[in-house]
N, C-alpha and C positions, 0 to 999 in steps of 0.2 A: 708626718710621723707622729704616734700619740705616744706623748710624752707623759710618765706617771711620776708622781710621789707616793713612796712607800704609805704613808700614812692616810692618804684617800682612798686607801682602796680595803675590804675589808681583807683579813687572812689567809683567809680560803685563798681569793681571785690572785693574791700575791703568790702564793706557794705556787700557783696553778701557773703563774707567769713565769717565775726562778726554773720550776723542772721543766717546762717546757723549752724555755731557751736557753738554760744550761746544762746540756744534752748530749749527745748518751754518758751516761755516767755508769763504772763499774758497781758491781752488786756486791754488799756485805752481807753472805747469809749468818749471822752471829749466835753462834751455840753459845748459852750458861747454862747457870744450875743455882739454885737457888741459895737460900741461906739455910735450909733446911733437906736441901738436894734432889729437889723437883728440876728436871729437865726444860730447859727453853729453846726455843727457834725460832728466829724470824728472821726478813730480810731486809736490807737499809741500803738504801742509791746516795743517801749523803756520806761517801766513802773513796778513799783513796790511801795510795801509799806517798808517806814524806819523806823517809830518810833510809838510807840502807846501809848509813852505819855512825848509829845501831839502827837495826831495822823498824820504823814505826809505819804503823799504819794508824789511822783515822776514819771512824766512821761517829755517825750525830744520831741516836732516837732522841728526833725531835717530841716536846708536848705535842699532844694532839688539840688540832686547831678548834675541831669543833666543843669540846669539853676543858681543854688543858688537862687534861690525866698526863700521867707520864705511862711508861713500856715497862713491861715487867721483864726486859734487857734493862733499861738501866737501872733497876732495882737489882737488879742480881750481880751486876758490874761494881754496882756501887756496893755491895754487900761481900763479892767474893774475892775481885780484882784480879780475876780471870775471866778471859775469852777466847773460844776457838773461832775464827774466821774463817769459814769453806768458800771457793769463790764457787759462779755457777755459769752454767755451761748452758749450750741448748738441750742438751739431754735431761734436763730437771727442772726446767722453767717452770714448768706449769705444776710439779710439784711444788717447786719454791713461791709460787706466788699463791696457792692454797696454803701453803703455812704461817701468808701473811695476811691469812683472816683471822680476825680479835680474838680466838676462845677464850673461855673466861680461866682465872687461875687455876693454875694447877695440871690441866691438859697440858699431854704432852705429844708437844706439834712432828717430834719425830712421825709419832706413831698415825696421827689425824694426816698425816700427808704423805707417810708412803716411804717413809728413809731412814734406813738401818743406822742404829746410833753406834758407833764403836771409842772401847777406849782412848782417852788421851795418855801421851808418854811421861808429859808434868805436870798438866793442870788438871781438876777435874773436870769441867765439861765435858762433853760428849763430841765426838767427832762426824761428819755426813761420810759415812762411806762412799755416797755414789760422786759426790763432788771431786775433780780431779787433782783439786791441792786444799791443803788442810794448813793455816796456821795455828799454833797454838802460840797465844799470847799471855802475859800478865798485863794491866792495867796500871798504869806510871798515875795518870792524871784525868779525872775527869771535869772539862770545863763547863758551864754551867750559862747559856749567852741569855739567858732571860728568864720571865714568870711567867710570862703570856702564852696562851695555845700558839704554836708555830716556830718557838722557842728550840733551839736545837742543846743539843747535850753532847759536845765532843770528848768522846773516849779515847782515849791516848792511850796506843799499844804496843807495848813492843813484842818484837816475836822471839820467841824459845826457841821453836820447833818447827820445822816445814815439810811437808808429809805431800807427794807427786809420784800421781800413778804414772807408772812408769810408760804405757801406751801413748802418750800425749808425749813424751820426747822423742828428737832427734837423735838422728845416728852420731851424732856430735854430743849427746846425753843435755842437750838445752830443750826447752818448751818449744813446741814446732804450733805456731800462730795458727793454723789449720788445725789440729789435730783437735787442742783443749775447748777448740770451736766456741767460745768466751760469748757472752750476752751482757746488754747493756742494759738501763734503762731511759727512758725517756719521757715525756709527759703524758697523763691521762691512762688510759691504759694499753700504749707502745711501747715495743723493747726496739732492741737494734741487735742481730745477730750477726758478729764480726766477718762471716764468714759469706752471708746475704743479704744483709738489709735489714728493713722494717718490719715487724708484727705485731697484731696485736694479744694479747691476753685478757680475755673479759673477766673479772671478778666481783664476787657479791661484797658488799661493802657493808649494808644497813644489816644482812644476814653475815647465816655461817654456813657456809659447805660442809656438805653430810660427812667428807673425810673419806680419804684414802680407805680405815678402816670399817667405814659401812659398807663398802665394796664386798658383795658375796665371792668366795673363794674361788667359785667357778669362773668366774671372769678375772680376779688378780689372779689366777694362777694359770693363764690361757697363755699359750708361749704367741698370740696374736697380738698381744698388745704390750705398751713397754709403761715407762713409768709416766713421760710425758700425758698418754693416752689414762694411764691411773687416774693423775692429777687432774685431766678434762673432767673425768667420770665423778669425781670426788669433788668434784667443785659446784656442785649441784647444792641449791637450798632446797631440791625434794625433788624424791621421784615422781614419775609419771603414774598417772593412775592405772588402776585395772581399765578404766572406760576411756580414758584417752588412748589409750595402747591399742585396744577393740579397735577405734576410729581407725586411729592411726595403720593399722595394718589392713583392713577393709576395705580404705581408700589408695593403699600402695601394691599393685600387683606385684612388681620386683621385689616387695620384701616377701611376698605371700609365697612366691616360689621361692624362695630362699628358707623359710621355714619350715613349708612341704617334703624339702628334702632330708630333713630331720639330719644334719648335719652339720654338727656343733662350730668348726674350723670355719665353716664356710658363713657361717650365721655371723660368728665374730668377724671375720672377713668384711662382712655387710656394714656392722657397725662401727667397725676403724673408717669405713669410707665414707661417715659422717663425721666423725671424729675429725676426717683431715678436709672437712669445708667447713669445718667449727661449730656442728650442729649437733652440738651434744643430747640437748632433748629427745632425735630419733635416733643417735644412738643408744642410750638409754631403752626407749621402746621395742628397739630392736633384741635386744639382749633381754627385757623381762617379757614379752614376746614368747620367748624360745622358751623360758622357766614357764610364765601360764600354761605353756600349753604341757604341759606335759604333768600337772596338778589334776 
């Protein structure tokens, strides 16, 4: 058995051990707003609920390991001592995990990843419409476990409000375990979907994803694709070129007939079904493909 102490190993390879073997963990996707009323998003796996009466939850933005920066959640927590809490589902994963690339201040992750902000009923943050339950919290306590990059920050929250689309209950009006079809996370970059298992989610780390809203309309407004598939498309540090796309369609007959037929349904068609082997690059080509040629 390889035996470790914390203290021989560097940061990184520890956090890398902790999420991996403390696993699956539910997801805090945590809406603020700033001190000055800039919108924030992102999502946090160091998260759980402790007490339901009163009702607390707990989630940690940790410093970041490689810099020690802190989150511009706990800046905003620490400034407003309000938070809405969305939990996340498989229907917005892959939105949720583009919203959890760095942009720098002030972008607002609603809009860069594809999820309609709606009002809160007490706090001000901003609510995820598409997530299936909504807390809105005040902030009792924030505890503070260290200085060092890896260092976690636990927010102490209690809930106000609880906000359930009503399609995810049972005929008994309780949460039906199928329905909110719930995601975990897990190490590296795997979830756990309550409903099937393991997956995984690739994300650019050292980059940033061009965003839900560089996505041309034509394609976010395609009743072909859904948000998940937005989120693939969006998750991209850069399109495919004019001359990779040339290649790329040159060397693939099945896309070249699919083109020829100069029908748009059936084109998006094409490229959901790189979307769902996780081959987002020909999707991509497939889809500006269809815009070249018609330039």
């Amino acid at each position: 058995m390889l035996s470790i102490e914390p203290k021989d190993i560097s940061p990184a390879k520890l956090q890398g051990y902790l999420q991996s073997a403390v696993a699956p963990r539910p997801i805090a996707f945590a809406s603020t707003i700033s001190a000055t009323g800039k919108p924030n998003l992102s999502p946090f796996s160091f998260f759980n609920v402790f007490s339901s009466n009163p009702p607390i939850l707990i989630f940690s933005p940790a410093r970041r390991v490689r810099d020690n920066t802190i989150k511009h959640t706990l800046i905003n927590a620490e400034a407003t001592k309000e938070v809405v809490i969305n939990v996340v589902n498989f229907d917005i994963v892959q939105q949720v995990s583009l919203s959890s690339t760095e942009y720098g201040d002030g972008v607002n992750e609603f809009i860069k990843a594809g999820f309609t902000q709606i009002p809160s009923d007490i706090v001000k943050p901003y609510r995820v419409k598409e997530s299936p339950v909504q807390f809105e919290c005040k902030v009792n306590q924030i505890i503070a476990l260290g200085t060092e990059g890896g260092a976690g920050n636990l927010i102490i929250c209690e809930v106000l409000k609880i906000h359930i689309d009503e399609n995810v209950l049972d005929e008994n009006g309780a949460i039906d375990q199928h329905k909110i079809d719930l995601v975990s996370r897990l190490g590296n970059n795997w979830y756990s979907r309550s409903n099937q298992g393991m997956f995984e989610v690739p994300k650019p780390i050292a980059s940033l994803g061009i965003g839900v809203d560089a996505i041309p309309n034509f394609i976010r407004e395609s009743a072909v694709f859904n948000g998940n598939d937005l989120g693939m498309l969006g998750n991209v540090e850069a399109l495919p070129t004019r001359e990779e796309v040339t290649i790329f369609v040159e060397n693939n007959f099945s896309v070249k007939g699919v083109l020829s037929a100069d029908d748009e349904m059936k084109i998006h068609k094409k490229a959901k079904e790189y979307l769902e082997q996780n081959d987002v690059k020909s999707a991509w080509k497939v889809l500006l493909a269809n815009s070249i040629s018609k330039k």
